[in-house]
N, C-alpha and C positions, 0 to 999 in steps of 0.2 A: 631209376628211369626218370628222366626229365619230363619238365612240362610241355617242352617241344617236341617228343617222342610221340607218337601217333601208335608204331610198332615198333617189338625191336625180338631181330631173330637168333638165337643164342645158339650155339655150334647147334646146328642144327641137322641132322642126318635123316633122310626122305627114300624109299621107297617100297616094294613093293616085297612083304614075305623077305626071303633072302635077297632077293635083287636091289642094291642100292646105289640109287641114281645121283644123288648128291651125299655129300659128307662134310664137317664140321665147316659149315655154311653158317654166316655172321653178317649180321646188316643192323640197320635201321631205317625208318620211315618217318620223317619229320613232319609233325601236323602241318598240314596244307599245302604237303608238296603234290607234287605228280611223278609219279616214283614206277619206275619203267622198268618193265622185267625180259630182257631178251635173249638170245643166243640160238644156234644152230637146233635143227632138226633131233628129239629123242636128248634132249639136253639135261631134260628134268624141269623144263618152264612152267609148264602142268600140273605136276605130280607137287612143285613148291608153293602153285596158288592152292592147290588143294588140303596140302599144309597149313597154309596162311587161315583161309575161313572156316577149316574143322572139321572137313572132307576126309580126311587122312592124319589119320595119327602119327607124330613125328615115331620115325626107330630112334630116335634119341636127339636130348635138347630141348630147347622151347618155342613157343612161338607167345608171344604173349602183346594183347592191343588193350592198350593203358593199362598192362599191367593185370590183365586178366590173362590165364591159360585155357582155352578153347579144350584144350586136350584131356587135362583133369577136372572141369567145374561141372558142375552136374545141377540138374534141378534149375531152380531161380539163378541161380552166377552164370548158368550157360547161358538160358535165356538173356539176362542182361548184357553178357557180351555181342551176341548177336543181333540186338538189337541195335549193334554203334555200327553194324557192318551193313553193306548189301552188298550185291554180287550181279553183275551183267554176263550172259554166257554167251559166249560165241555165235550160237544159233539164234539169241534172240530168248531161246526157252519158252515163250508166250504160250498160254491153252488155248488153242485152234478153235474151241468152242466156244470160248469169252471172249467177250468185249473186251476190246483196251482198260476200261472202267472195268471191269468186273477183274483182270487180273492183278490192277493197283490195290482193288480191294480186298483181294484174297491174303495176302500178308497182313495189313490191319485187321481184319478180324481173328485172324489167329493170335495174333499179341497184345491186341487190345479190345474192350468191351465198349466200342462208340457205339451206336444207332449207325440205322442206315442211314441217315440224313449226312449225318456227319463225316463216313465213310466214304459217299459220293462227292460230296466237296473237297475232300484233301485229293482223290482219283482226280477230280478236274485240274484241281491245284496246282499237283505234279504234271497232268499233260499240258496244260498250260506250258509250266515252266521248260517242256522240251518243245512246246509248239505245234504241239496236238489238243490242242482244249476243243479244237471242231470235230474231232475223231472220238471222242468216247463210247460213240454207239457201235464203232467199225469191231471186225474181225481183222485178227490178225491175217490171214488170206485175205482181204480187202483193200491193204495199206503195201506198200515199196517198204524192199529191204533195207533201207535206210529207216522210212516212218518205222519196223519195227527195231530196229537199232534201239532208236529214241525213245519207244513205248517201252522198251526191256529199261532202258535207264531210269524211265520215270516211275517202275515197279522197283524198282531195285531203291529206289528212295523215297519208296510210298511211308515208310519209319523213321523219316531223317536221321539217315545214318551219319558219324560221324567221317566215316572213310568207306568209299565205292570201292571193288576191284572189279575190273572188269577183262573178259577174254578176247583176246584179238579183236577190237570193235570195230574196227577199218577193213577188216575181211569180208570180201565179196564186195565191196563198194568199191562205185567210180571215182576217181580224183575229185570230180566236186563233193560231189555227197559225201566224200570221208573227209573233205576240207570242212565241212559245216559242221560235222559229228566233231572234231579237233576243234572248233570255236566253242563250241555247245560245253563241250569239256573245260574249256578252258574259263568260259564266263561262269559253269558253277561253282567252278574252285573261287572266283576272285568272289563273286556274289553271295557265297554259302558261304565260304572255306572250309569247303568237302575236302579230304585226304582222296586223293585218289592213287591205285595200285593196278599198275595195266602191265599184260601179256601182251608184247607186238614183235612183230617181226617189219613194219612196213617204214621205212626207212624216213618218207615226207613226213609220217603223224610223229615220229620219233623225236624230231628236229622240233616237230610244231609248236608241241605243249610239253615235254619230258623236261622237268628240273635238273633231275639225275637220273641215273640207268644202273641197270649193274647186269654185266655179259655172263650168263653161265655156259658152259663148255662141257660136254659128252665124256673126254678122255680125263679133263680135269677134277671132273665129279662135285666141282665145285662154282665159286667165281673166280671168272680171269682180268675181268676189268670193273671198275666203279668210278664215275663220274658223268659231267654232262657230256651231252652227246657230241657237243661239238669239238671237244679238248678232247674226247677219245677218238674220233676223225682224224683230227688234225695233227696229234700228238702221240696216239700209241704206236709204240715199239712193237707190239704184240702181232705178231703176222696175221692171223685170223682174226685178230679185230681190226685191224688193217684191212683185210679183205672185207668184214662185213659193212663197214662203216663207208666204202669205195665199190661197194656192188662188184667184186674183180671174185672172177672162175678162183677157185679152187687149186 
């Protein structure tokens, strides 16, 4: 595994008991890309981030991020691996009953032994850095789907992880607000050089910030395309990446 390899996913076969939604599935994730997981509805997009941060144990293969396997490490190696990662969900995931600040802090106290002194500064830290430093006292109900977009991110890298993944983040937002959330993304890869690993289907944030992509496909159980998004627009052969990449019916 290279020093440029961030992840790398070795025939990898994913799903559920007998039901198997992908099969000997192979990639890689170069540190400090923005590495875009898409395709059609029931494809397996899900069931493969779930794979990726240790959600779901592969049916067979590896997943392994610097070279650690999530699947097999137990005790302190788990831990440690988990600590390179965070994870943004779909919904946001925020406890309704914390503060922005009290849910940054809830991950640090679990992996580490600060003070509270210290725990509430890196909590600022992080909403700072997505532009909530004036919101630390709010509830999640207090703040726009967007503000907690950006609170879900700046929990998710309250352990400066080395690579983000996050679920559909552009879901439910307006074209501005998920133009801003694609900036936000985009300055903390150049600024950090966070890895980041995103679920999307929304075709603007795809173009915006995605390095590369890789298309998975329902009947192929696997990948049908990998590259940037734009050379797979312009250039694949492939009818249904044809049609996704050109928004065209079915």
């Amino acid at each position: 595994m290279g020093d440029d390899v961030m992840i790398q996913v070795q025939d990898l076969s994913a799903g559920y008991g007998d039901t198997v939604l992908l099969e000997h599935v192979s990639f890689e994730v170069k540190r400090g890309e923005i590495f875009v997981i898409l395709g059609g509805s029931g494809c397996g997009k899900s069931t493969l981030l779930k794979n990726l941060i240790g959600l779901l144990p592969p049916l067979a293969g590896k997943v392994l991020i610097e070279g650690g396997d999530l699947a097999t490490a137990s005790g302190d190696k788990r831990r440690k691996i988990l600590r390179r990662i965070g994870v943004g969900y779909q919904s946001g995931a925020l406890f309704g009953s914390m503060t922005l600040a009290e849910n940054i802090t809830l991950p640090i106290e679990e992996f580490t032994r600060l003070p509270p002194e210290a725990r509430e500064a890196i909590a600022w830290t992080k909403l700072k850095l997505v532009g909530l430093e004036n919101f630390t006292g709010h509830l999640p109900a207090e703040i726009s789907g967007g503000m907690q977009k950006r609170a879900a991110i700046a929990r998710a890298m309250a352990l400066d992880p080395q690579v983000l993944f996050l679920d559909e983040p552009s879901a439910g937002l307006d074209p501005v607000t998920s133009a801003e959330l694609d900036a936000l993304i985009l300055h903390l890869r150049d600024a950090l050089g966070v890895t980041f690993v995103i679920v999307s289907h929304e075709l603007a944030s795809i173009y915006a910030v995605a390095d590369r992509v890789i298309m998975l496909d329902k009947k192929a159980k696997g990948i049908i395309a990998e590259g940037r998004p734009q050379d797979l627009r312009d250039n694949s052969k492939d009818p249904f990446v044809h049609k996704f990449f050109h928004r065209e019916a079915a």
